[in-house]
N, CA, C and O atoms as a GROMACS GRO file, in nm:
protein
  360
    1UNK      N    1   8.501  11.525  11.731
    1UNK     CA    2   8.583  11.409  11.708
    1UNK      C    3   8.502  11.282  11.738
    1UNK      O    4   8.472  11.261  11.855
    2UNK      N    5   8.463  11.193  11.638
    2UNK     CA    6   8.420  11.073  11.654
    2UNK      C    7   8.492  10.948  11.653
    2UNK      O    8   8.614  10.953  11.634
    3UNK      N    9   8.447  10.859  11.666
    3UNK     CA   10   8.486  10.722  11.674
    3UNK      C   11   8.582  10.709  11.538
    3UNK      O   12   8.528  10.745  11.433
    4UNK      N   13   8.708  10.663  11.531
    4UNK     CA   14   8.736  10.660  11.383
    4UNK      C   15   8.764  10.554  11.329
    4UNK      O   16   8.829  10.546  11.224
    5UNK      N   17   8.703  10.426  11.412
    5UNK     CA   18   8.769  10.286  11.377
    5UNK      C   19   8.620  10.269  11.299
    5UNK      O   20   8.506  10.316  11.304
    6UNK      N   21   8.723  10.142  11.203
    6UNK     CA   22   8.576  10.115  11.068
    6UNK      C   23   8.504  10.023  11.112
    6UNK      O   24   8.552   9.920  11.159
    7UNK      N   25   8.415  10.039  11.105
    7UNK     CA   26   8.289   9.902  11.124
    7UNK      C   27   8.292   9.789  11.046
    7UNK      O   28   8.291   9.762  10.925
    8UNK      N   29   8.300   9.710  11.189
    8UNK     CA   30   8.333   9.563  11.093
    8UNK      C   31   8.249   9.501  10.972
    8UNK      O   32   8.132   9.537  10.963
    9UNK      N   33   8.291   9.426  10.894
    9UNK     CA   34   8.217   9.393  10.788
    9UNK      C   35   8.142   9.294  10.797
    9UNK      O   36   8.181   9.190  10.850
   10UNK      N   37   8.009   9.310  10.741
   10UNK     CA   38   7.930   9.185  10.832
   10UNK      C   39   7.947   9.032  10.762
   10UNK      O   40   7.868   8.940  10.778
   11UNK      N   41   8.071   9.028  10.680
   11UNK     CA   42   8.096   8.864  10.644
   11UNK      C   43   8.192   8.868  10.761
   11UNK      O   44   8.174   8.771  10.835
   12UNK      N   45   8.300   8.959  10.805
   12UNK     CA   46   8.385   8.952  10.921
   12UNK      C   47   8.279   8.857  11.040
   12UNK      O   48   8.317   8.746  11.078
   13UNK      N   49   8.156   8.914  11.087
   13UNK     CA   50   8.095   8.896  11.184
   13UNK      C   51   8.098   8.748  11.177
   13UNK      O   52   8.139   8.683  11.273
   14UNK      N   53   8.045   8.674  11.037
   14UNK     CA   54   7.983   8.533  11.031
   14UNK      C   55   8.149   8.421  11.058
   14UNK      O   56   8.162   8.318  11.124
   15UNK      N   57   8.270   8.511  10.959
   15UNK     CA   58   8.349   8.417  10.942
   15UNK      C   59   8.428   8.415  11.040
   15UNK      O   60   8.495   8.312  11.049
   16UNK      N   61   8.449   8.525  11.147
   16UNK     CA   62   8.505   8.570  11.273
   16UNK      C   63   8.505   8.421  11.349
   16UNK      O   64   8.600   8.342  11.342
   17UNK      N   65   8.380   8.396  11.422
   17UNK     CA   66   8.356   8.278  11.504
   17UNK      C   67   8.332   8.121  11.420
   17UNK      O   68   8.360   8.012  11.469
   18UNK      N   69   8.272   8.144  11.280
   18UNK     CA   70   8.328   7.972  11.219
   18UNK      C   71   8.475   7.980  11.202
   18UNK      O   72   8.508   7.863  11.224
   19UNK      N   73   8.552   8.026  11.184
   19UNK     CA   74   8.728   7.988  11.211
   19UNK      C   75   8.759   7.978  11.342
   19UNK      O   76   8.857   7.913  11.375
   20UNK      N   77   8.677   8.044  11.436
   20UNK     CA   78   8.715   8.013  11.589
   20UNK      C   79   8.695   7.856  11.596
   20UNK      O   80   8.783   7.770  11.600
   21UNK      N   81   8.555   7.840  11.596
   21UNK     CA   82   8.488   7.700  11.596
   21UNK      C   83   8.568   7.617  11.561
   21UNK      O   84   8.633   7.543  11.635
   22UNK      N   85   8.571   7.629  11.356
   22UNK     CA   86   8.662   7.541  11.347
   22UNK      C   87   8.774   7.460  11.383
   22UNK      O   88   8.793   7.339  11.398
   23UNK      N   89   8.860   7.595  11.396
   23UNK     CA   90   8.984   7.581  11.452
   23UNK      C   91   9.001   7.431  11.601
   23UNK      O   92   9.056   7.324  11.624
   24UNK      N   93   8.904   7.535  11.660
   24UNK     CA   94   8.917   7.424  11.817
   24UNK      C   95   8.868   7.276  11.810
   24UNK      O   96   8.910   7.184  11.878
   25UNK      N   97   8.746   7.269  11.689
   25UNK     CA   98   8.730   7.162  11.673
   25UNK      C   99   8.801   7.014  11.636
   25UNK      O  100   8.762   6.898  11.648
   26UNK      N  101   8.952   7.091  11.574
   26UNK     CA  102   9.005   7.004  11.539
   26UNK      C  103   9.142   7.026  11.643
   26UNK      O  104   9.250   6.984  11.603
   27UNK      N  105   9.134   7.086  11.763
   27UNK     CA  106   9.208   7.159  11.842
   27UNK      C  107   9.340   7.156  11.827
   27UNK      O  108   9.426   7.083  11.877
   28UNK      N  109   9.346   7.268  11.732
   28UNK     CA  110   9.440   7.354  11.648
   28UNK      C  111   9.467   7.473  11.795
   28UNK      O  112   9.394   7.498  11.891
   29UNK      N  113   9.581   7.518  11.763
   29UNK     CA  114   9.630   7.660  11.831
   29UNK      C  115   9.615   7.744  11.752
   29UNK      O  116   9.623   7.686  11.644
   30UNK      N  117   9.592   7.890  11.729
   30UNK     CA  118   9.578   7.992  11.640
   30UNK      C  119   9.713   7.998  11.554
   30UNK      O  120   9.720   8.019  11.433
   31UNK      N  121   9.870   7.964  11.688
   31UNK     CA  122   9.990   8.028  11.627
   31UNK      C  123   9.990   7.885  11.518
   31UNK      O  124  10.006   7.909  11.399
   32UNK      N  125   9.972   7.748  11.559
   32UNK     CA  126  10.014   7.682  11.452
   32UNK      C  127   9.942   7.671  11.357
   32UNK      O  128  10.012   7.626  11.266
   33UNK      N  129   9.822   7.690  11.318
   33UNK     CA  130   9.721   7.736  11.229
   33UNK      C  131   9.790   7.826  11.122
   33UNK      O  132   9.828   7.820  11.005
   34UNK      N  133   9.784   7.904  11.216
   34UNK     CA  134   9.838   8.056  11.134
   34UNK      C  135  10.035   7.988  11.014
   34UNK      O  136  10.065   8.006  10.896
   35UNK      N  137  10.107   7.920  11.125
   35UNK     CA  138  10.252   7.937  11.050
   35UNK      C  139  10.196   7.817  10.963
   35UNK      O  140  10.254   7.809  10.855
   36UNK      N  141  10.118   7.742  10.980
   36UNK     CA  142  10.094   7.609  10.881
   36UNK      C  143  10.057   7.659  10.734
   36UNK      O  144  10.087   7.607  10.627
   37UNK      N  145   9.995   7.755  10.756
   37UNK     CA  146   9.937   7.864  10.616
   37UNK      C  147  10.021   7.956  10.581
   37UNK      O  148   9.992   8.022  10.481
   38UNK      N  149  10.124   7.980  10.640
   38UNK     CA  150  10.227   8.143  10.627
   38UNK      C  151  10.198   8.250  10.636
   38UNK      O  152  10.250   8.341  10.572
   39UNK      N  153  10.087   8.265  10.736
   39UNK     CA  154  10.071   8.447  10.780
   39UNK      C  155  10.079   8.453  10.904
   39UNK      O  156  10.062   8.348  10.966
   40UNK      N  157  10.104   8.561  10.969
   40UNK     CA  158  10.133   8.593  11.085
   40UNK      C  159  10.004   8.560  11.187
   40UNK      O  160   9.888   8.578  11.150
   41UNK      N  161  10.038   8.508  11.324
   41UNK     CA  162   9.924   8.470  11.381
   41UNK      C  163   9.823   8.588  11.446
   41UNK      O  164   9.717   8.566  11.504
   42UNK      N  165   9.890   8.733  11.419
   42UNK     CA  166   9.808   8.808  11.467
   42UNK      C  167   9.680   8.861  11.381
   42UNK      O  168   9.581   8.927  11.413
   43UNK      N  169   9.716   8.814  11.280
   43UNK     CA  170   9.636   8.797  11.126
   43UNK      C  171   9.515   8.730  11.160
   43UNK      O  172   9.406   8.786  11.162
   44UNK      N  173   9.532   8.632  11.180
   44UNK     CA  174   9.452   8.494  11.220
   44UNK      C  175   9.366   8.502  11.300
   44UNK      O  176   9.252   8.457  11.288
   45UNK      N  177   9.440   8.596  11.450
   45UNK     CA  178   9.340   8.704  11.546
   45UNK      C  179   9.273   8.772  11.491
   45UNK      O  180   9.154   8.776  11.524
   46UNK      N  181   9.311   8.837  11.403
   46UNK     CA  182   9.183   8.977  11.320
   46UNK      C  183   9.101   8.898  11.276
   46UNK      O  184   8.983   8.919  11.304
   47UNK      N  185   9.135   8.783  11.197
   47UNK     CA  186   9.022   8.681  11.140
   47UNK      C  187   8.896   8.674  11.227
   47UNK      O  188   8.799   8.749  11.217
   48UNK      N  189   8.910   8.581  11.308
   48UNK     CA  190   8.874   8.476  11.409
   48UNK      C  191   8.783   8.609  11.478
   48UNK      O  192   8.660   8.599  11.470
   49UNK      N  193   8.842   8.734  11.543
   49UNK     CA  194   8.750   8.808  11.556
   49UNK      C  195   8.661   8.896  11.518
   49UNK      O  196   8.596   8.955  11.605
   50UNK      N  197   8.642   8.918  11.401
   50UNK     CA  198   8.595   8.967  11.296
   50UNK      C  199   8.649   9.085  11.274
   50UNK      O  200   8.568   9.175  11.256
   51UNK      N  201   8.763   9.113  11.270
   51UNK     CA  202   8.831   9.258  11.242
   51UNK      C  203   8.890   9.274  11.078
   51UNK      O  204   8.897   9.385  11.025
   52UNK      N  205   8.924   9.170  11.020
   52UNK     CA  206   8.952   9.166  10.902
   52UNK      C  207   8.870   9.055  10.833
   52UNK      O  208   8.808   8.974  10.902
   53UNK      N  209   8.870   9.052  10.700
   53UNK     CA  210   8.834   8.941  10.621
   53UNK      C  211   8.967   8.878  10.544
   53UNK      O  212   9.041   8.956  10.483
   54UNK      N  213   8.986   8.783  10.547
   54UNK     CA  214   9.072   8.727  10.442
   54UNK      C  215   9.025   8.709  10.318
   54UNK      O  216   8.908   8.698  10.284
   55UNK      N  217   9.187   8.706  10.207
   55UNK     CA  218   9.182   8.703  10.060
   55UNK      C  219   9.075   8.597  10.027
   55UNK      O  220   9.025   8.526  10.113
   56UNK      N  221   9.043   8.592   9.888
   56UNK     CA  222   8.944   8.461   9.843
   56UNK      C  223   9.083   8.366   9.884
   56UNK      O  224   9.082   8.286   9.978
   57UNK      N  225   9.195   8.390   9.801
   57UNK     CA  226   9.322   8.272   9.801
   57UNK      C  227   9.306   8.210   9.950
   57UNK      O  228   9.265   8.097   9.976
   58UNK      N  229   9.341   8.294  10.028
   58UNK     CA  230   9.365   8.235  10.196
   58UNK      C  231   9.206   8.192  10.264
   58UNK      O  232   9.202   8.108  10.353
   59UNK      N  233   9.100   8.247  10.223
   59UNK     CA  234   9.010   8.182  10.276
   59UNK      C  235   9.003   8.046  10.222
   59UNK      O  236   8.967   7.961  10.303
   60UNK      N  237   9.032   8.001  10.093
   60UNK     CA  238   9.021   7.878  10.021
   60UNK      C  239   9.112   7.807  10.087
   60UNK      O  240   9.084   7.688  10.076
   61UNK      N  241   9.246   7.831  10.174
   61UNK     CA  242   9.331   7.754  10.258
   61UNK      C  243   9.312   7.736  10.379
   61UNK      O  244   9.360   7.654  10.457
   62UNK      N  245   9.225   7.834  10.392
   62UNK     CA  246   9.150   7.827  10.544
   62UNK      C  247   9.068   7.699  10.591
   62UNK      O  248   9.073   7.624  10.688
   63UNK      N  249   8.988   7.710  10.475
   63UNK     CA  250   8.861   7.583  10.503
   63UNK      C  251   8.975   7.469  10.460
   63UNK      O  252   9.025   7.414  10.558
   64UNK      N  253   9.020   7.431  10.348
   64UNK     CA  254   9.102   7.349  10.342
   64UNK      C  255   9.191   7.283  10.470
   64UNK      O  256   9.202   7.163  10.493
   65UNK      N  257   9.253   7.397  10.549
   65UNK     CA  258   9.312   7.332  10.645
   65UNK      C  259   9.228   7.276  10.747
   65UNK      O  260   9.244   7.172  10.811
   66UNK      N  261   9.113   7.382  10.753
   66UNK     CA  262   9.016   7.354  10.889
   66UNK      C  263   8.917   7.258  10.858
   66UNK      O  264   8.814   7.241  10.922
   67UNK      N  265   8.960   7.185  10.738
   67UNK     CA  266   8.843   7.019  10.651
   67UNK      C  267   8.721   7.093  10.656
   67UNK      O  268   8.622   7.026  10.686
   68UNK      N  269   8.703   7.217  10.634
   68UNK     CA  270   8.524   7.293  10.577
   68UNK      C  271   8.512   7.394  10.488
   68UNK      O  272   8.571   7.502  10.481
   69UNK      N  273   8.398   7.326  10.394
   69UNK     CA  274   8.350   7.440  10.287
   69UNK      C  275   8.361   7.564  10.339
   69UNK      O  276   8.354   7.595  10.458
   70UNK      N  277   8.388   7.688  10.179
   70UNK     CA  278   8.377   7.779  10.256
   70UNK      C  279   8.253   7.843  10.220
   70UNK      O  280   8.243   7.961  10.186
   71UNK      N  281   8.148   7.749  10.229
   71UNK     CA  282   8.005   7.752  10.248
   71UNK      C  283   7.998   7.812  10.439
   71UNK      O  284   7.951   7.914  10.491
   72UNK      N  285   8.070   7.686  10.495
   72UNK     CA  286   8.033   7.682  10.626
   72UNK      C  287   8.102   7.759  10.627
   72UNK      O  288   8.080   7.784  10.508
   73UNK      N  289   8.172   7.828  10.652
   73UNK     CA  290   8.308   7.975  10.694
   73UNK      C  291   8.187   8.062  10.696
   73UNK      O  292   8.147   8.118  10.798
   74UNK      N  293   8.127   8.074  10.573
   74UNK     CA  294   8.064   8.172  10.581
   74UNK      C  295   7.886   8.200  10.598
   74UNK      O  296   7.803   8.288  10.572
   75UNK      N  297   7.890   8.070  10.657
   75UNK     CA  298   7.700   8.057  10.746
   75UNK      C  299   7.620   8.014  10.637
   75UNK      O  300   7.506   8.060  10.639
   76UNK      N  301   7.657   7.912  10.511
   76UNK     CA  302   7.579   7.880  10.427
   76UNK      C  303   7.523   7.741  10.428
   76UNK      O  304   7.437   7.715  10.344
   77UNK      N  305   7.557   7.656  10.507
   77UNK     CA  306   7.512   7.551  10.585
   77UNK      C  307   7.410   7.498  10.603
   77UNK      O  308   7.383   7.378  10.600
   78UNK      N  309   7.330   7.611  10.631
   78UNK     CA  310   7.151   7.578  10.630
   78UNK      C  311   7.101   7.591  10.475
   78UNK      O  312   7.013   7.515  10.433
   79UNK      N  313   7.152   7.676  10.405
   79UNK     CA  314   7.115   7.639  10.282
   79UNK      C  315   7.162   7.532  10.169
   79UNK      O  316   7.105   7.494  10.067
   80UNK      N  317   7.273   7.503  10.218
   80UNK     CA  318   7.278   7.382  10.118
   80UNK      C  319   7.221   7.236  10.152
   80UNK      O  320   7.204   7.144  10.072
   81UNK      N  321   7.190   7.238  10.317
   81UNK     CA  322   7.127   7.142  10.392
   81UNK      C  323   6.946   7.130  10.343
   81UNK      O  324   6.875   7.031  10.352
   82UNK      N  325   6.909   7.273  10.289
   82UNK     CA  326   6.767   7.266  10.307
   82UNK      C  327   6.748   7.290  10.152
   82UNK      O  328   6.638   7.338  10.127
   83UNK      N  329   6.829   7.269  10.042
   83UNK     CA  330   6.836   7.283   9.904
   83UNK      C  331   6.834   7.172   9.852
   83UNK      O  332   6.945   7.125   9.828
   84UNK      N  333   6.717   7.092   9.815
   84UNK     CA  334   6.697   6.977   9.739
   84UNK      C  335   6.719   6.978   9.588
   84UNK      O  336   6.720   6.879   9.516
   85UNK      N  337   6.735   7.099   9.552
   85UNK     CA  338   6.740   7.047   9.386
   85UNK      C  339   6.902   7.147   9.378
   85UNK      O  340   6.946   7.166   9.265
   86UNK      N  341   6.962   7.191   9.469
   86UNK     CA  342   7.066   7.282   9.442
   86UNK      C  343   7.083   7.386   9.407
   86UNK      O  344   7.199   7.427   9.410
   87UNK      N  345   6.946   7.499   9.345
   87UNK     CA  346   6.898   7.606   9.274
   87UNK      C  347   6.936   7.661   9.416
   87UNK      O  348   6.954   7.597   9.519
   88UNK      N  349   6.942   7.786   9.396
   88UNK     CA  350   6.925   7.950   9.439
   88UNK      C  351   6.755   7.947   9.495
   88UNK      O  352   6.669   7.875   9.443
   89UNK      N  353   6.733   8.025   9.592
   89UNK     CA  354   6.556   8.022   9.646
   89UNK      C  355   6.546   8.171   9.578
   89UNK      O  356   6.612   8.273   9.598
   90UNK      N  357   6.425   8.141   9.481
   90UNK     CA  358   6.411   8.284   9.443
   90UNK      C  359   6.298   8.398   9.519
   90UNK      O  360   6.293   8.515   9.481
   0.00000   0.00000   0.00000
Protein backbone atom coordinates (compact mmCIF):
# COMPACT_ATOMS: atom_id res chain seq x y z
CA UNK A 1 0.00 0.00 0.00
CA UNK A 2 1.44 3.31 -1.10
CA UNK A 3 0.93 6.84 -0.81
CA UNK A 4 -2.32 7.45 -2.84
CA UNK A 5 -2.59 11.20 -2.90
CA UNK A 6 -1.67 12.79 -6.48
CA UNK A 7 1.28 14.87 -6.88
CA UNK A 8 0.82 18.26 -7.14
CA UNK A 9 1.02 19.86 -10.44
CA UNK A 10 3.93 21.87 -10.96
CA UNK A 11 1.83 25.08 -12.33
CA UNK A 12 -0.10 24.33 -8.79
CA UNK A 13 3.48 24.88 -7.18
CA UNK A 14 4.14 28.45 -9.08
CA UNK A 15 0.41 29.68 -8.85
CA UNK A 16 -0.09 28.26 -5.18
CA UNK A 17 2.08 31.19 -3.52
CA UNK A 18 1.53 34.19 -6.40
CA UNK A 19 -2.31 34.12 -5.25
CA UNK A 20 -1.03 33.95 -1.69
CA UNK A 21 1.20 37.03 -2.40
CA UNK A 22 -1.18 38.60 -4.29
CA UNK A 23 -3.94 38.30 -2.30
CA UNK A 24 -2.16 39.94 0.94
CA UNK A 25 -0.77 42.47 -1.08
CA UNK A 26 -3.77 44.10 -1.56
CA UNK A 27 -4.81 42.67 1.98
CA UNK A 28 -7.64 40.73 0.90
CA UNK A 29 -8.94 37.76 3.30
CA UNK A 30 -9.09 34.39 1.42
CA UNK A 31 -13.06 34.13 2.56
CA UNK A 32 -13.76 37.55 0.87
CA UNK A 33 -11.66 36.89 -2.12
CA UNK A 34 -13.12 33.71 -2.59
CA UNK A 35 -17.30 34.98 -2.16
CA UNK A 36 -16.26 38.18 -4.34
CA UNK A 37 -15.61 35.53 -7.27
CA UNK A 38 -18.39 32.82 -6.20
CA UNK A 39 -16.48 29.78 -5.14
CA UNK A 40 -16.18 28.40 -2.00
CA UNK A 41 -13.26 29.64 0.14
CA UNK A 42 -11.95 26.25 0.71
CA UNK A 43 -11.35 26.24 -3.07
CA UNK A 44 -9.26 29.25 -2.82
CA UNK A 45 -7.23 27.19 0.00
CA UNK A 46 -6.48 24.37 -2.56
CA UNK A 47 -5.44 27.25 -4.84
CA UNK A 48 -3.18 29.33 -2.78
CA UNK A 49 -1.61 26.00 -1.67
CA UNK A 50 -0.95 24.32 -4.58
CA UNK A 51 -3.42 21.46 -4.28
CA UNK A 52 -5.59 22.34 -7.18
CA UNK A 53 -5.29 24.50 -10.28
CA UNK A 54 -8.06 26.65 -11.32
CA UNK A 55 -10.26 26.84 -14.63
CA UNK A 56 -8.62 29.16 -17.49
CA UNK A 57 -12.31 31.13 -16.79
CA UNK A 58 -11.52 31.59 -12.91
CA UNK A 59 -7.88 32.05 -13.24
CA UNK A 60 -8.71 35.04 -15.72
CA UNK A 61 -10.91 36.41 -12.55
CA UNK A 62 -8.33 35.70 -10.36
CA UNK A 63 -5.66 38.05 -11.71
CA UNK A 64 -8.41 40.42 -12.56
CA UNK A 65 -9.48 40.70 -9.05
CA UNK A 66 -5.92 40.46 -7.62
CA UNK A 67 -4.94 43.71 -10.51
CA UNK A 68 -2.18 40.88 -12.10
CA UNK A 69 -1.43 39.31 -15.35
CA UNK A 70 -1.84 35.92 -15.47
CA UNK A 71 1.68 36.09 -16.69
CA UNK A 72 2.58 36.88 -13.02
CA UNK A 73 0.12 34.04 -11.46
CA UNK A 74 2.06 31.98 -13.22
CA UNK A 75 6.05 33.07 -12.79
CA UNK A 76 6.26 34.75 -16.25
CA UNK A 77 7.43 38.05 -15.04
CA UNK A 78 11.01 37.70 -15.70
CA UNK A 79 10.28 37.01 -19.11
CA UNK A 80 8.27 39.58 -20.25
CA UNK A 81 10.58 41.99 -18.17
CA UNK A 82 13.73 40.65 -20.04
CA UNK A 83 11.85 40.42 -23.66
CA UNK A 84 12.71 43.40 -25.73
CA UNK A 85 11.21 42.64 -28.95
CA UNK A 86 8.24 40.38 -27.35
CA UNK A 87 9.27 37.07 -29.38
CA UNK A 88 9.46 33.66 -27.63
CA UNK A 89 13.60 32.90 -26.76
CA UNK A 90 14.31 30.20 -29.06
Amino acid sequence: MGNSRRPEPPTARILGPALYIARRRLNLKQIDLALSLGMDPSTLCLYEHGKRCPSVPMLIKLADALCVSIDELLGRQEFCANSKTGSRPT
